[in-house]
C-alpha positions in Angstrom: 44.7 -174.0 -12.2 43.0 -177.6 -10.6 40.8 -176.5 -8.1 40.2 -179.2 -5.5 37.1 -180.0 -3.9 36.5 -180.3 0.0 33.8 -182.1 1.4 31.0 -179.8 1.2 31.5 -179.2 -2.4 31.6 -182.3 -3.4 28.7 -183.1 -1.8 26.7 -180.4 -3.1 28.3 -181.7 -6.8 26.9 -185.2 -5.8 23.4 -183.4 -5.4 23.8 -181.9 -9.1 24.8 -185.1 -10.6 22.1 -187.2 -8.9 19.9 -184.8 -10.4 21.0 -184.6 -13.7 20.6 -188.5 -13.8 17.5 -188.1 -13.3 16.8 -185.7 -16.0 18.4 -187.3 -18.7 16.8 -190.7 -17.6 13.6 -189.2 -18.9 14.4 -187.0 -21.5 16.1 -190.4 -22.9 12.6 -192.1 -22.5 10.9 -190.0 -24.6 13.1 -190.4 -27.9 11.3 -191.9 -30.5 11.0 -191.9 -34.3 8.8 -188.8 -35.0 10.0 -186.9 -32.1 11.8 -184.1 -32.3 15.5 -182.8 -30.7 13.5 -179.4 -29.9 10.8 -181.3 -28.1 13.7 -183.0 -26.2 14.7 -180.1 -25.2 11.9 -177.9 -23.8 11.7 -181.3 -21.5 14.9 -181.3 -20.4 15.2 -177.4 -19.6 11.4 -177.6 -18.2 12.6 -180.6 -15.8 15.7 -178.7 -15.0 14.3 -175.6 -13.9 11.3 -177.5 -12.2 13.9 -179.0 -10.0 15.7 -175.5 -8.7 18.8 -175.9 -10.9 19.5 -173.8 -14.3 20.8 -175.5 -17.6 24.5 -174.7 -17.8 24.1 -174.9 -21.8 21.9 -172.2 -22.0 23.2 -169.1 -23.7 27.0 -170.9 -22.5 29.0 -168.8 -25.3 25.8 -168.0 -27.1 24.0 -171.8 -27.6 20.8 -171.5 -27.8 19.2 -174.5 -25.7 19.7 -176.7 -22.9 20.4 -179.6 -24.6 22.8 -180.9 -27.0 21.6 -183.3 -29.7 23.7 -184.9 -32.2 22.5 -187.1 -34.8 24.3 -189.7 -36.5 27.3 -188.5 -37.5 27.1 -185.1 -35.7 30.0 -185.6 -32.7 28.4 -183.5 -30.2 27.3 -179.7 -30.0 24.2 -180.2 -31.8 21.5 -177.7 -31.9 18.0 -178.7 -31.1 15.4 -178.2 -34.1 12.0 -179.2 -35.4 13.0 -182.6 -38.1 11.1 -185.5 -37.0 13.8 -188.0 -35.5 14.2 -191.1 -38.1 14.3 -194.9 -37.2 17.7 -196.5 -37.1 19.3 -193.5 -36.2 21.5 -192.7 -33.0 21.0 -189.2 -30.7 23.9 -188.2 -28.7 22.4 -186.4 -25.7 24.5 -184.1 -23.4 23.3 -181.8 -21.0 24.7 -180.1 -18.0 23.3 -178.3 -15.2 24.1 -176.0 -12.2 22.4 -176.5 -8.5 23.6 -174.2 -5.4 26.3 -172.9 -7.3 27.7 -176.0 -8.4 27.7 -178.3 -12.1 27.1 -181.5 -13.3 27.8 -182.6 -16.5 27.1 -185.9 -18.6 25.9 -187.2 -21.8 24.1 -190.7 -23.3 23.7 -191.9 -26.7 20.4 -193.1 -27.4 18.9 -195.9 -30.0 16.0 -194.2 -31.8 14.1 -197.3 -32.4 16.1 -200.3 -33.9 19.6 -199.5 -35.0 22.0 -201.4 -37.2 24.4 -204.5 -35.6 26.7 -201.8 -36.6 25.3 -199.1 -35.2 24.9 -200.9 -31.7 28.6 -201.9 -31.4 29.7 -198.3 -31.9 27.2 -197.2 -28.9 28.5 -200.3 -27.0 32.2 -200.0 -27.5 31.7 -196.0 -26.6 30.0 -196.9 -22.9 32.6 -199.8 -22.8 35.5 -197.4 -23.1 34.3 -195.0 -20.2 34.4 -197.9 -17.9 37.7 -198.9 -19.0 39.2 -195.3 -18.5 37.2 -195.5 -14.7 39.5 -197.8 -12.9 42.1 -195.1 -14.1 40.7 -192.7 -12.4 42.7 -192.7 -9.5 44.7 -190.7 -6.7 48.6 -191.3 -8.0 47.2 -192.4 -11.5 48.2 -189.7 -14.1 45.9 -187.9 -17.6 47.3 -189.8 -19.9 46.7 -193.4 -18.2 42.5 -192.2 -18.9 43.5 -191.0 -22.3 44.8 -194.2 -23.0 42.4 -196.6 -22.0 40.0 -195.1 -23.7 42.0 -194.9 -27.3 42.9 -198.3 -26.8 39.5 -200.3 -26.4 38.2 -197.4 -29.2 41.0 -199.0 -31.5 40.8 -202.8 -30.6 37.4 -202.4 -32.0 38.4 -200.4 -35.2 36.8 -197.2 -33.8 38.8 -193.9 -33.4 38.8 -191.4 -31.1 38.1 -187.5 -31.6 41.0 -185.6 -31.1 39.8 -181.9 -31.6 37.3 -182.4 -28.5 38.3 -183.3 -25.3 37.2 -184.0 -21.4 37.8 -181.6 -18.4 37.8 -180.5 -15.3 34.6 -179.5 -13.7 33.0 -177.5 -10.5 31.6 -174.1 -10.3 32.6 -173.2 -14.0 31.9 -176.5 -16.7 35.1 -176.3 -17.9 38.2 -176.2 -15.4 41.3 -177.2 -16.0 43.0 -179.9 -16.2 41.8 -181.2 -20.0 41.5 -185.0 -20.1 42.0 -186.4 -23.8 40.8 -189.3 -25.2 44.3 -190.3 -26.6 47.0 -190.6 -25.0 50.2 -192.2 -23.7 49.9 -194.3 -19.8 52.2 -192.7 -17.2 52.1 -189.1 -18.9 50.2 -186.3 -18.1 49.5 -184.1 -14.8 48.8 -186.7 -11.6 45.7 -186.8 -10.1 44.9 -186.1 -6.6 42.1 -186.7 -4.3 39.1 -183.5 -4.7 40.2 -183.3 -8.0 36.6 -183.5 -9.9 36.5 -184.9 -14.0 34.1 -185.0 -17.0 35.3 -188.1 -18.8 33.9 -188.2 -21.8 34.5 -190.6 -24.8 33.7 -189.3 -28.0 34.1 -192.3 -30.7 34.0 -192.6 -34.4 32.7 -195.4 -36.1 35.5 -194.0 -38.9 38.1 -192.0 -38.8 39.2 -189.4 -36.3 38.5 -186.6 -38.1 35.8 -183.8 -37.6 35.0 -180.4 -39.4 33.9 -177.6 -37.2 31.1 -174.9 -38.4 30.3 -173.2 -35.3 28.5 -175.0 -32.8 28.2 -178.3 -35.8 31.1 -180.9 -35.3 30.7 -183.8 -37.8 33.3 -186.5 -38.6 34.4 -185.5 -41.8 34.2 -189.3 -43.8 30.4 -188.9 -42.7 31.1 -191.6 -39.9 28.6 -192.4 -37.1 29.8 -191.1 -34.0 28.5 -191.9 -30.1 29.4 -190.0 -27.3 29.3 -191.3 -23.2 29.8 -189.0 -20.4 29.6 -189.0 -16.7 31.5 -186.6 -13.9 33.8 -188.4 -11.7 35.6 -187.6 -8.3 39.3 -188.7 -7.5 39.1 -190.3 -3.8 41.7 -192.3 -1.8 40.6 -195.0 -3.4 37.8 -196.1 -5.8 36.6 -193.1 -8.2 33.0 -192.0 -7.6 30.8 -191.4 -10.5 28.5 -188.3 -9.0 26.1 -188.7 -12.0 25.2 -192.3 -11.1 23.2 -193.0 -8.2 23.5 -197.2 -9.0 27.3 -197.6 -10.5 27.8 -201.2 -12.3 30.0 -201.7 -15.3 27.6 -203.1 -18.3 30.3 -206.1 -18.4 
């Protein structure tokens, strides 16, 4: 069922999302080679809960942190632990929180220190595709016009996306209904209507599509590099509003 949000909700959602900017702001300052995902962590749940708001990750189904941390070619879902972070790797963070009732949910790649040309285009192309599935993100627009943009600028690059894992809907629960899909076909799909609230969330392989699921670990399954690039976004009128950016400007 799509629950639409009124006025005060999505307000109080803006409130989360602002905040959860700023959270993942600094935990992503303080990756470096030789840190560790659990270090990352216990800063990102300390900040959290500093600020009034609970992780939403926290014992969701079980996991065991705050924070997800995916390294390399873990997709996303990974689980915070004591190795020393390497140079020339890449850190998928995504973390989600809940303030006066109400979520926010979004997720960065980070460079720990320099990566390869390689490397960089996958994290590049992965942002890239988010803002080309934003303009879709529109009242009369339909699922499958977001799906689509994104698997199309993944492609044109000769990237894929993740199939098995998916975006959503997103309010007082994390995951609502409707799903939102990386792939896709334009004009399919439910339409999208004004309070409707969305986690859009690329997930892109630097191989193929792929993954193999043990538990909480999702890996592409050629051993791939994979980057993820999340933000929440309200359906208005008229331009979409990303509620986990304060500043919004498209990196082209």
């Amino acid at each position: 069922m799509i629950k639409l949000k009124n006025p005060d909700q999505i307000a109080k959602m803006r409130a989360a999302g602002f905040l959860l900017e700023g959270v993942l702001a600094e935990v992503m300052g303080a990756v470096a080679p030789g840190a560790t995902t659990r270090q990352l962590d216990r800063l990102a749940d300390k900040l959290i809960r500093k600020a009034g708001a609970v992780p939403s990750f926290y014992g969701y189904q079980g996991f065991p942190a705050s924070l997800c941390t995916s390294v390399n070619d873990a997709v996303v879902h990974g689980i915070p632990d004591d190795r020393p972070l390497e140079a020339g790797s890449i850190l998928g963070l995504d973390i989600g929180l809940v303030l006066d009732g109400w979520q926010a949910d979004m997720a960065r790649t980070a460079r720990v220190g320099e990566i390869s040309s390689e490397a960089e285009r996958l994290v590049r192309v992965t942002e890239e595709c988010f803002w080309k599935a934003l303009p879709m993100c529109r009242e009369g627009m339909r699922i499958g016009d977001i799906s689509h943009a994104v698997q199309s600028h993944a492609e044109a690059n000769g990237f894929s996306v993740v199939r098995a894992l998916c975006g959503h809907g997103i309010g007082q629960a994390m995951h609502e209904d409707p799903e939102v899909p990386n792939y896709g076909l334009p004009g399919r799909g439910l339409r999208l209507h004004r309070g409707m609230v969305l986690a859009i969330e690329p997930m892109i392989n630097a191989g193929g599509f792929d993954v193999q699921m043990n538990g909480w670990d999702i890996r592409t399954r050629d051993g791939s590099l994979s980057a993820h690039y999340e933000n929440t976004v309200l359906i208005t009128g008229g331009e979409p509003e990303i509620l986990t950016m304060k500043a919004v400007g498209s990196p082209e």
